[in-house]
Every structure is written in structure tokens, then in C-alpha cells.
VOBA-1610 file (N, C-alpha, C; in pm, whole numbers, padded with zeros to 5 digits, always signed):
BEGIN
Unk-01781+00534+00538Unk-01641+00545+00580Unk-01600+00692+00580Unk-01495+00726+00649Unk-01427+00814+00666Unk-01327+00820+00627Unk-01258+00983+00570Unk-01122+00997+00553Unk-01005+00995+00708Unk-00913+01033+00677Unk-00844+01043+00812Unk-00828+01092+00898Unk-00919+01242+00841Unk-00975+01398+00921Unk-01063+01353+00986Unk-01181+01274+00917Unk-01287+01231+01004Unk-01380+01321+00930Unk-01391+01366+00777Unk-01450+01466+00755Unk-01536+01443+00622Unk-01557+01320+00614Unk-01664+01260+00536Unk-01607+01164+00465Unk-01643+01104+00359Unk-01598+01055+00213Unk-01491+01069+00213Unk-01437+00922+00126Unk-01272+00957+00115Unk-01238+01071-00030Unk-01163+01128-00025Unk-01174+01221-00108Unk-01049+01192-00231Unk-01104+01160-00346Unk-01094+01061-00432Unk-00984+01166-00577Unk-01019+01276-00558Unk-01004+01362-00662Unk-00847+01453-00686Unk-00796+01408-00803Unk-00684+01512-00790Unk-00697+01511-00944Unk-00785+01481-01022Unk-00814+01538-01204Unk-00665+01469-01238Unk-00677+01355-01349Unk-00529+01322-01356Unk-00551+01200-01464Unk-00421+01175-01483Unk-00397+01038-01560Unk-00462+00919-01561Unk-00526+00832-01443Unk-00631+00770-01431Unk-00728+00801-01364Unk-00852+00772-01409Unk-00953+00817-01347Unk-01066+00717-01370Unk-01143+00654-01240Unk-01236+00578-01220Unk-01339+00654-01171Unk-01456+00579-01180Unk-01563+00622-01172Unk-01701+00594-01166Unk-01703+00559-01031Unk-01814+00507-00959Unk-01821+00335-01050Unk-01732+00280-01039Unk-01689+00181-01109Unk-01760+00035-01013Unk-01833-00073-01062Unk-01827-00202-01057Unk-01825-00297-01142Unk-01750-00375-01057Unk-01734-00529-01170Unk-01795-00622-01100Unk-01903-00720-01183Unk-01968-00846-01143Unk-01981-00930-01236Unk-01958-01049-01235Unk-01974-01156-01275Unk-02020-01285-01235Unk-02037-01361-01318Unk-02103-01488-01255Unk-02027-01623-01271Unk-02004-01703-01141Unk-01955-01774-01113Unk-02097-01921-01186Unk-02051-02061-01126Unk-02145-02141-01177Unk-02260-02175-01070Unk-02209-02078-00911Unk-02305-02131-00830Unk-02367-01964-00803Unk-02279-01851-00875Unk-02391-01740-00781Unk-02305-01626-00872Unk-02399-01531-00880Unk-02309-01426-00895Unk-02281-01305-00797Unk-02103-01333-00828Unk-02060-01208-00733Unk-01994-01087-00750Unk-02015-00987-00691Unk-01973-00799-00699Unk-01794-00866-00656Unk-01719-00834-00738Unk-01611-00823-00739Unk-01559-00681-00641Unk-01645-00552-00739Unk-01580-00402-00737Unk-01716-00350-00689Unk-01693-00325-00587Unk-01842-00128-00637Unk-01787-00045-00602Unk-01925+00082-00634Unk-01874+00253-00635Unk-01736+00269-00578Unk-01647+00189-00676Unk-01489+00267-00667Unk-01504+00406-00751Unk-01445+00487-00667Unk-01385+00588-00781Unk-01205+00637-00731Unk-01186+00701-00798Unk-01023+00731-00797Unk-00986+00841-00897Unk-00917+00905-00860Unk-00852+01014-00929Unk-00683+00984-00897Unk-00627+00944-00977Unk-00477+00944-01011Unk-00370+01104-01086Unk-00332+01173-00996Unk-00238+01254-01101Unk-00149+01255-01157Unk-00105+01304-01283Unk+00020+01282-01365Unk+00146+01292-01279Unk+00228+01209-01252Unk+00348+01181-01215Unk+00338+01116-01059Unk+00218+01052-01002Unk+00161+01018-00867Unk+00249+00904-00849Unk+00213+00815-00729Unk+00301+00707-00710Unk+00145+00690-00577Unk+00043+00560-00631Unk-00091+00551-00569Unk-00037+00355-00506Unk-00020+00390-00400Unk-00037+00208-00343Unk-00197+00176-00302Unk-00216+00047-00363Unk-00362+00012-00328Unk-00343-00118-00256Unk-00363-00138-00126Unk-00373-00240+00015Unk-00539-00270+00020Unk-00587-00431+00062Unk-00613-00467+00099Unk-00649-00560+00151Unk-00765-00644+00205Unk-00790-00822+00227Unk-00797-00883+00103Unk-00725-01003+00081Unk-00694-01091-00016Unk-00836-01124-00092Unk-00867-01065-00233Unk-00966-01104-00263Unk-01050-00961-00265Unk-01070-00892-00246Unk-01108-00762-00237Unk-01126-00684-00388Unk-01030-00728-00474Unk-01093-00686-00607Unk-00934-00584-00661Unk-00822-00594-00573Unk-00718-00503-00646Unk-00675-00545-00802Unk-00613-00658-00808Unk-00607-00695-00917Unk-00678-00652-01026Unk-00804-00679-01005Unk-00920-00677-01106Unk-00932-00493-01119Unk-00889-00379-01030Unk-00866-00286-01058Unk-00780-00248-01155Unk-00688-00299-01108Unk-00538-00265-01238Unk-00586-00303-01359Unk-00702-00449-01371Unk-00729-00503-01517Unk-00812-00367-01586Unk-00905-00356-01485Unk-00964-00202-01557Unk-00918-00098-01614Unk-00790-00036-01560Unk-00720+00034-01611Unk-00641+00005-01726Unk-00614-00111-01749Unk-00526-00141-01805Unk-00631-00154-01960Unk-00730-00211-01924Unk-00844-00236-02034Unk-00828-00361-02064Unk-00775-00429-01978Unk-00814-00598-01987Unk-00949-00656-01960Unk-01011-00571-01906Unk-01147-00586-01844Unk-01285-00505-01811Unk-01376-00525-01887Unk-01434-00389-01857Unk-01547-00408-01762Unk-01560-00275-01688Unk-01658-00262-01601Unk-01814-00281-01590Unk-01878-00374-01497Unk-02008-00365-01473Unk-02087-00285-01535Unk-02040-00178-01459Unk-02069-00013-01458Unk-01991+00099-01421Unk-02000+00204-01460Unk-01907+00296-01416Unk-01814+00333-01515Unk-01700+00460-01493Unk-01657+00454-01626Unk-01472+00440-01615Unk-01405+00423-01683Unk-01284+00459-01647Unk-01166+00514-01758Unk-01078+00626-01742Unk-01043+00692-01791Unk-00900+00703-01834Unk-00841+00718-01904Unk-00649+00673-01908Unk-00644+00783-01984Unk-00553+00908-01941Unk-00495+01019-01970Unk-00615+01119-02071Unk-00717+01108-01999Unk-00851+01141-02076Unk-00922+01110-02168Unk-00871+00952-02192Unk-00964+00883-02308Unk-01025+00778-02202Unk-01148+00758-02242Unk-01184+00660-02202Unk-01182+00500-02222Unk-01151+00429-02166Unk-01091+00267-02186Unk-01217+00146-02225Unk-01196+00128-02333Unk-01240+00075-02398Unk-01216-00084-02438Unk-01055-00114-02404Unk-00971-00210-02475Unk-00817-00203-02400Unk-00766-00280-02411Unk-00601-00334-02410Unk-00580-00190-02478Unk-00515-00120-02349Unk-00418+00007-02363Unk-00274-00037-02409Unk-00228+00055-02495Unk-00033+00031-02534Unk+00020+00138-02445Unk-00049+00241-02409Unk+00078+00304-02322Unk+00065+00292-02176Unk+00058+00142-02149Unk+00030+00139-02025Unk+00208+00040-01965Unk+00237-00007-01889Unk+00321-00034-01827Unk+00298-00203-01741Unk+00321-00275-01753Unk+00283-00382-01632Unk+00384-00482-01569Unk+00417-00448-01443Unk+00449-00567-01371Unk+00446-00650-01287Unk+00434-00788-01336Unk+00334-00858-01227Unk+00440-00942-01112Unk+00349-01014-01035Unk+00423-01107-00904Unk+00554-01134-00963Unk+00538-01241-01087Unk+00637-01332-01144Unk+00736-01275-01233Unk+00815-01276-01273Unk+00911-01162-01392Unk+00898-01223-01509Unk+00859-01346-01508Unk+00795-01375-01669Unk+00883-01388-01740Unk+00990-01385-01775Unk+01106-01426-01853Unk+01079-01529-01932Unk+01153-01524-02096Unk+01211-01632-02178Unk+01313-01674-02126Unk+01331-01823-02019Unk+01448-01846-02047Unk+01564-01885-02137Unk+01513-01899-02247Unk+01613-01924-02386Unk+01679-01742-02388Unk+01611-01655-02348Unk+01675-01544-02399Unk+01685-01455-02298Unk+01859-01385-02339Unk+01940-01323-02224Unk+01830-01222-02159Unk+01917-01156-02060Unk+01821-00980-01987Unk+01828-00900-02104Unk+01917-00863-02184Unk+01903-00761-02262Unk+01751-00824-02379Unk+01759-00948-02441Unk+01666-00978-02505Unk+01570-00974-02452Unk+01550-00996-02328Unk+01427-01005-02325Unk+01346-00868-02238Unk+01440-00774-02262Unk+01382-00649-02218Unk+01313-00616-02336Unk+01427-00635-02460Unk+01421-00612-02591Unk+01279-00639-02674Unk+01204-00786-02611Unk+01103-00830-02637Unk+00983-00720-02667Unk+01003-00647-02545Unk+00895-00497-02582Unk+00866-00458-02692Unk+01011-00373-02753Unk+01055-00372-02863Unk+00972-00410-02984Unk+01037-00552-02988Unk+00989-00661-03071Unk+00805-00637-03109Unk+00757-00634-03027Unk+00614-00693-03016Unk+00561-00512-03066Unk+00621-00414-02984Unk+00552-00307-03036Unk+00588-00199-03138Unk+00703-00315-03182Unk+00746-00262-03331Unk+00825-00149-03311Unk+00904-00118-03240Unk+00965+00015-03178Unk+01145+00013-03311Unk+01147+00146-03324Unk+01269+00136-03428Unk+01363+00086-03338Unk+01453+00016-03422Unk+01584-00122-03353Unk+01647-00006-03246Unk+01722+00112-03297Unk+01799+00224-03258Unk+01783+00264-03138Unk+01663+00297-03093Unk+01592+00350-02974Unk+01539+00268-02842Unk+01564+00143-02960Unk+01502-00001-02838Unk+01660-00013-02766Unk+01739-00016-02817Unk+01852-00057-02804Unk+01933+00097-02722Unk+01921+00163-02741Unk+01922+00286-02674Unk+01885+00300-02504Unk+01781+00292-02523Unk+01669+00251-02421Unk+01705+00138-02315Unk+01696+00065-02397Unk+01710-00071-02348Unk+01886-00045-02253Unk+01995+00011-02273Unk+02140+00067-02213Unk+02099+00128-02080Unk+02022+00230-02138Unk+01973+00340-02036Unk+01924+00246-01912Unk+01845+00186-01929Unk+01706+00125-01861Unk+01821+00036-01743Unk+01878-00048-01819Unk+02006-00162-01775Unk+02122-00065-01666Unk+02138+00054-01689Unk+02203+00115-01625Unk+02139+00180-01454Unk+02029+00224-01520Unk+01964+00267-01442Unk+01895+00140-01284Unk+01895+00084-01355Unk+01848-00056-01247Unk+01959-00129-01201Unk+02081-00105-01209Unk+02219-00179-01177Unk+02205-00266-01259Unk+02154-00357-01356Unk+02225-00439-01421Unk+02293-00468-01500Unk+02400-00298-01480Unk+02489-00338-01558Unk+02631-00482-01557Unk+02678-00522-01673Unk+02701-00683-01612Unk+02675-00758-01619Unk+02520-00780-01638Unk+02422-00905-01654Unk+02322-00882-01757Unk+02382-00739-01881Unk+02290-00777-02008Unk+02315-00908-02025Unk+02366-01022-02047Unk+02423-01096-02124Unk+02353-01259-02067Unk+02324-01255-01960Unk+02324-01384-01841Unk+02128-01398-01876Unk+02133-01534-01870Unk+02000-01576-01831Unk+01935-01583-01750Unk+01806-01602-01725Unk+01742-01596-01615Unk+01757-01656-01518Unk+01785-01810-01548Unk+01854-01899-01447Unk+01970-01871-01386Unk+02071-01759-01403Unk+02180-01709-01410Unk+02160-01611-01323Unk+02019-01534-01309Unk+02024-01399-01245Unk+01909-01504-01094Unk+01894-01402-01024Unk+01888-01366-00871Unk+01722-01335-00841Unk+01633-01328-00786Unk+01502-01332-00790Unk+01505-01156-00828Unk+01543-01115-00723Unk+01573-00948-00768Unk+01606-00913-00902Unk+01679-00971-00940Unk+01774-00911-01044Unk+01633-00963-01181Unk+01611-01096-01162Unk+01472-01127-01268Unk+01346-01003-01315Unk+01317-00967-01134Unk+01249-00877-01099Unk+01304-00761-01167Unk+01426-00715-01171Unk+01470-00550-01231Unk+01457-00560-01426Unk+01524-00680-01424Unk+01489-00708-01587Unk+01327-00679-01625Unk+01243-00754-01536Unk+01076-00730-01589Unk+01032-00599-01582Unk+01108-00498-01487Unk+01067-00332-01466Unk+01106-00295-01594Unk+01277-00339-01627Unk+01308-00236-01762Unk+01230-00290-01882Unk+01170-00412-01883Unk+01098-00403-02007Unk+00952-00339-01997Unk+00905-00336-01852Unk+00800-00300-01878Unk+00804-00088-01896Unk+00875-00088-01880Unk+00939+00076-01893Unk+00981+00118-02048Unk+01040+00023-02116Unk+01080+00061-02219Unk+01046+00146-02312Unk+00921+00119-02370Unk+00835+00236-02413Unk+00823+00343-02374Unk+00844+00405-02257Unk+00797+00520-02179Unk+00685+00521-02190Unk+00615+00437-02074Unk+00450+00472-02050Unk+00496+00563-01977Unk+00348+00596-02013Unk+00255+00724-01883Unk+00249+00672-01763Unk+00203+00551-01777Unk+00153+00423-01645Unk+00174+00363-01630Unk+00258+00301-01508Unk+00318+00187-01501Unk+00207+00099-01385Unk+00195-00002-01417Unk+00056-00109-01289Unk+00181-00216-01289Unk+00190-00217-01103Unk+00216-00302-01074Unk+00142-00388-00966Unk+00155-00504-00998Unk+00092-00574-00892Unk+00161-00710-00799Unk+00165-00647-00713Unk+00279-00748-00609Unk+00412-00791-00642Unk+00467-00672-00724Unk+00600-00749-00825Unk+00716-00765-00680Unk+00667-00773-00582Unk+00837-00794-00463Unk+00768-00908-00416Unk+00644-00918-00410Unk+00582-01061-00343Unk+00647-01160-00348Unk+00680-01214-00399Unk+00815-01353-00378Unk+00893-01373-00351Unk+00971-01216-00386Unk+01119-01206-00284Unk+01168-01249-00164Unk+01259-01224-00118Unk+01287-01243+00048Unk+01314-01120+00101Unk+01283-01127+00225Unk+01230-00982+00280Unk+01381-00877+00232Unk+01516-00903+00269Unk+01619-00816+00222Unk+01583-00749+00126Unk+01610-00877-00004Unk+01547-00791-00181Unk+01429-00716-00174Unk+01319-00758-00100Unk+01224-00682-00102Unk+01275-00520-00040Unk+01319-00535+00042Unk+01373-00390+00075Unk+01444-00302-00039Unk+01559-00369-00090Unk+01612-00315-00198Unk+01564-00304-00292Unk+01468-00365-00341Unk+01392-00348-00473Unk+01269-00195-00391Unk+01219-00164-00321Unk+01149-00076-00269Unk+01260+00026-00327Unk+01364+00050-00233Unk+01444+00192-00255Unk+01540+00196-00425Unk+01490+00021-00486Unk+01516+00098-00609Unk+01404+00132-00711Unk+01308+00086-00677Unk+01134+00177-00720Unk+01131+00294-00666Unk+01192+00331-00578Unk+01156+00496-00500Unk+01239+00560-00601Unk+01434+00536-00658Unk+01484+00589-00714Unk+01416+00609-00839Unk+01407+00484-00937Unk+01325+00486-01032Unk+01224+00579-01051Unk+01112+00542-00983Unk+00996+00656-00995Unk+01051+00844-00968Unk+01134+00866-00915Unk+01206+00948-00924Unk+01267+01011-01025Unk+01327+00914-01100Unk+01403+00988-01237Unk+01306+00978-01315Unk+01195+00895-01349Unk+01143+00893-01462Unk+00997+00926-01428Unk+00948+00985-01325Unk+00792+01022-01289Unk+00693+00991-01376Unk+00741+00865-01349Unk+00578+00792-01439Unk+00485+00741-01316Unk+00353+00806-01364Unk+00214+00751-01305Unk+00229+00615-01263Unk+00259+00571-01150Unk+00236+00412-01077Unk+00092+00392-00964Unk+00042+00275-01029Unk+00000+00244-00943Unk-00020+00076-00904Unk+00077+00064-00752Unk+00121-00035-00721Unk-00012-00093-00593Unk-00036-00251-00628Unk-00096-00332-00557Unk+00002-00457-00436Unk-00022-00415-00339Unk+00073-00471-00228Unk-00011-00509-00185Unk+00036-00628-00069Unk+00004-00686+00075Unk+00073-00647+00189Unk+00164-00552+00127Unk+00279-00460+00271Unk+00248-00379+00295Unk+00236-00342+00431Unk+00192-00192+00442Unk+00279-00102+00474Unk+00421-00142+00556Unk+00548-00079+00528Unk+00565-00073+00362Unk+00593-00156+00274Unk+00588-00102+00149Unk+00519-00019+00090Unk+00365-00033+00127Unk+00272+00074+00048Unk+00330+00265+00119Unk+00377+00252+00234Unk+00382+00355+00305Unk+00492+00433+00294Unk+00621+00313+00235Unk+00775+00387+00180Unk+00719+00430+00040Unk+00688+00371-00034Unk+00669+00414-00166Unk+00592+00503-00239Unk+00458+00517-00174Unk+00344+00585-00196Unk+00348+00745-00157Unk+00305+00788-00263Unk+00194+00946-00222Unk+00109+00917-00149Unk-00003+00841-00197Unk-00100+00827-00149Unk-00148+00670-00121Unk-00246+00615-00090Unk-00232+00480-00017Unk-00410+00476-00017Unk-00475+00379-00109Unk-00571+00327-00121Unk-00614+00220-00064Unk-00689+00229+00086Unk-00713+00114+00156Unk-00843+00102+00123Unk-00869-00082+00085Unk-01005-00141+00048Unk-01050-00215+00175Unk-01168-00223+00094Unk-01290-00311+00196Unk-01262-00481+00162Unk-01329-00579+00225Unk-01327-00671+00194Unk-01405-00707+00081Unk-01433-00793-00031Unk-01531-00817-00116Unk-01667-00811-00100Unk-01756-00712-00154Unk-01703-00639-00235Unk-01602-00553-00257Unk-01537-00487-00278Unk-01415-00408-00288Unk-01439-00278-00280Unk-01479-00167-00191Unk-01447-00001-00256Unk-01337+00042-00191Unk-01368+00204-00170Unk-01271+00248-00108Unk-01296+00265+00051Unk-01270+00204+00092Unk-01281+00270+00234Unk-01185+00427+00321Unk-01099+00420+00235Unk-00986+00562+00289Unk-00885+00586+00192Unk-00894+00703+00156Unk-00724+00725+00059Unk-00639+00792+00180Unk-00523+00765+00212Unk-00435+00773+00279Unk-00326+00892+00229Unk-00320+01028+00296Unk-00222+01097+00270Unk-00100+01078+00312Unk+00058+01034+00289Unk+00143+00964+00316Unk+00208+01086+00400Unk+00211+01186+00363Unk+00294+01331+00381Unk+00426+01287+00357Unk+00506+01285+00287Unk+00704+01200+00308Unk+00756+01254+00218Unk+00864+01326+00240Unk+00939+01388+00091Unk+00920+01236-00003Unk+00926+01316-00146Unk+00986+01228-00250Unk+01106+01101-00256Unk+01205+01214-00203Unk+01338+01112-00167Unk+01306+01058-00044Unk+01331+00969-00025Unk+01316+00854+00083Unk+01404+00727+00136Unk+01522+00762+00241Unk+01632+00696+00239Unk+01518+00610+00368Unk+01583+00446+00335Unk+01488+00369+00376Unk+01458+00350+00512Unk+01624+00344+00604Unk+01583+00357+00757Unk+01555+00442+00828Unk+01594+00554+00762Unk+01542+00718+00836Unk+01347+00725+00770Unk+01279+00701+00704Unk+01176+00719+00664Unk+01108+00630+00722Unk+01179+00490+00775Unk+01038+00362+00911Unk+01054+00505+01013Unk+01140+00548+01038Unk+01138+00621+01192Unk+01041+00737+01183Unk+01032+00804+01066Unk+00918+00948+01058Unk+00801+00918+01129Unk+00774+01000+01157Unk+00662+00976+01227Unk+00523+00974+01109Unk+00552+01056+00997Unk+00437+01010+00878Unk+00421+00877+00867Unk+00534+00813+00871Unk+00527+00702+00803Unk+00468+00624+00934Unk+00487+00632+01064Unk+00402+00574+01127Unk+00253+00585+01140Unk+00252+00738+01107Unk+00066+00749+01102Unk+00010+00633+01026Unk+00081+00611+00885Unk+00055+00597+00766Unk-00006+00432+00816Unk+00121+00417+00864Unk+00101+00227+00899Unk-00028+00195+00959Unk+00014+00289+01039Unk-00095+00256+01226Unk-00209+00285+01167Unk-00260+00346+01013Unk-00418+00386+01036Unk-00456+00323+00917Unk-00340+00248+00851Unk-00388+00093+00715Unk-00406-00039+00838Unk-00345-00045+00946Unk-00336-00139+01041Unk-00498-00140+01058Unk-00527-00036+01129Unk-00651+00004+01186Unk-00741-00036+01116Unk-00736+00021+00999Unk-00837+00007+00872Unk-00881-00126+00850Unk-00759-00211+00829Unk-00786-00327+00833Unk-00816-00428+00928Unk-00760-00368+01036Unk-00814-00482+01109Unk-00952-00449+01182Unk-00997-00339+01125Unk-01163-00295+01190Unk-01265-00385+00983Unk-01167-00402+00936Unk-01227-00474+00801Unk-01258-00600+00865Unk-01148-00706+00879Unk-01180-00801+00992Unk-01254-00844+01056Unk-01251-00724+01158Unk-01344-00774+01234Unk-01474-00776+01188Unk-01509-00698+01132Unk-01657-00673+01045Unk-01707-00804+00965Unk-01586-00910+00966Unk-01627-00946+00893Unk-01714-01075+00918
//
């Protein structure tokens, strides 16, 4: 594969907060065993914002588990703020498809839950926890249950808890996927704000490629299973990113038109 220059190898490297490395995962099923991952590698930098796109099944998920140290690799090595991962990281960040909520307990509790579990002094959780609520609009709805709040609004509660701590790294994986396309929009330009004030290391797993392309620095398009890299994608797009002036850039069209490409020359290959 090629980068987007046309000038070899995708070029993987910016020395940083996560770092993979020549990474596979395989396992065995009861009828065969199959390569999940190969020779991934990746270089993530401190304060990046990395979208990873591809065919369903391709192995993203099972990337984020690596990082995260839910899962360890075949082979290969992988790295979190220069230690190497070994185990279930704490300063990592996660939010998934579903927002996961207690419904017995309000938005503020159950941001709070973080807290709870990682033993954080009451003062600072609660601190935090204001900040966090402010910052995501919900102010208003500390108080309301889940059944009470809005698919979005579920969704902004699961960001501020998974933020609470101040990771380094936040992994998300498909957290707008269920939405309806509107919220999905609005939840985009309030991840663009977010990642903005608080420049934490993200790296988000989509099936959008308008999403991967508003949100992203950079844009990790995969192969089909097995999974590598087939192209890291330079986005070029200021930081700030007001949502209908940024479909019209013309970056952002490169961006689309050559994950389009990518994939649908995956496709056909296949």
C-alpha cells in the first residue's frame, strides 16, 4: 500500500503517547484459527485526535483493546505514554457504542461512579464532576435519570465520566453509532469543542467517514481481516472546525474521496 503522495509505506510515526508496533492478534476459534491484526504499527502524539475507519470486522475494536491492555498481542509490542502495556491501564479513558448507565442512579452519580471505583478524593470528584457537566451542556440534568435524558444527552454523561480522571487517552469506539443522524452531528461539534479545551490523546473508531474527517488529525484507514494499515490519512483542517463550513473545504473533501477510494478498492479485492 501506499500513502497519499504515492511515496511508499504509510508513514506511521510521530514518537508519542501511543505507540504500536508491528503488532498481531490471533486466536483460535473452534473451527480454525484466525489473524484478527497484523504488522499494525502506529505512532499517536500527545494531544492528537487519530480516527480509525474500516470494513466491519477488520480488527478496530480489538485495537483499542490493545491499547487499552484488555488484550494482549500475538506479537508485536505496544506502548502507553512510554511504558509498555502489559495489563488494564487506569489512565486510559473509554467510550463505547452504548452509554452504559445505572439506571437507579442520576447523571451526576453516575459520572461520579469513576470516582467511586478509582478512589478519587470526594472534593475533586465533585469538582470535576461541575466542571465536566458544564462543559458538555448538561447543565440542568445533574439530577434526571437516564430514562429521563435523550440518547445524546446519555451519550454526554458517558464522555464526562469517562474524562473525569483526566486521562492522557481517551478510546472511543463508535460512541455516536446509535444516535440519529442530527445528534450525531451535534455530538461531533461537541467532541471537536471538547477535545479542544482539554487536548487529550483520542483515538476514535467510526464507520463515518464524514465523522472520521470532521474530527480527526489524522485518519487510519484499514484493510479487511486481517486488519493493517493500509493509509494514514493527513486531514490538513484547522483545529476549530465549525461544522458546515468544514463539509465544504476542500481538505475535507480530499479526506472523504480517498477513505471512499480506499475502501471501496478494499471491496473490491475482496
Amino acid at each position: 500500500m501506499t500513502d497519499q503522495r504515492g511515496e511508499g509505506p504509510p508513514e506511521a510515526s510521530r514518537g508519542g503517547t501511543v505507540e504500536l508496533d508491528d503488532v498481531a492478534v490471533r486466536f483460535r476459534t473452534k473451527r480454525k484459527d484466525v489473524t484478527a491484526l497484523r504488522q499494525v504499527s502506529l505512532d499517536v502524539g500527545e494531544g492528537e485526535f487519530v480516527a480509525i475507519v474500516g470494513p466491519s470486522g477488520c480488527g478496530k475494536s480489538t485495537l483499542l483493546k490493545l491499547v487499552a491492555g484488555l488484550l494482549k498481542p500475538s506479537s508485536g509490542g505496544v506502548r502507553l505514554r512510554g511504558e509498555a502495556v502489559t495489563g488494564p491501564r487506569r489512565d486510559i479513558g473509554y467510550v463505547f457504542q452504548r452509554a452504559a448507565l445505572l439506571e437507579w442512579r442520576s447523571a451526576r452519580r453516575n459520572i461520579l461512579l469513576q470516582a467511586e471505583m478509582r478512589r478519587m478524593p470526594a472534593a475533586r470528584a465533585r469538582e470535576r464532576t461541575a466542571q465536566l457537566i458544564e462543559m458538555t451542556g448538561l447543565t440542568g440534568f445533574e439530577d434526571a435519570y437516564p430514562h429521563e435524558l435523550s440518547g445524546g444527552m446519555q451519550q454526554r454523561v458517558a464522555l464526562c465520566r469517562a474524562l473525569l480522571h483526566e486521562p492522557p487517552v481517551l478510546l472511543m469506539d463508535e460512541p455516536f453509532g446509535a444516535l440519529d443522524a442530527l445528534t450525531r452531528e451535534q455530538m461531533n461539534v461537541e467532541l471537536n469543542r471538547i477535545w479542544r479545551e482539554t487536548r487529550t490523546t483520542v483515538l476514535l473508531v467510526t464507520h463515518s467517514v464524514a465523522e472520521a474527517a470532521y474530527l480527526a488529525n489524522r485518519i487510519v484507514v484499514m484493510t479487511e481481516r486481517p486488519g493493517t494499515v493500509a493509509e494514514i490519512i493527513d486531514v490538513g483542517l484547522p483545529d476549530d472546525r465549525d461544522y458546515a463550513k468544514t463539509m465544504a473545504r476542500p481538505e475535507f473533501a480530499r479526506a472523504t474521496g480517498r477513505i471512499r477510494q480506499l475502501l471501496g478498492a478494499v471491496s473490491a479485492a475482496d
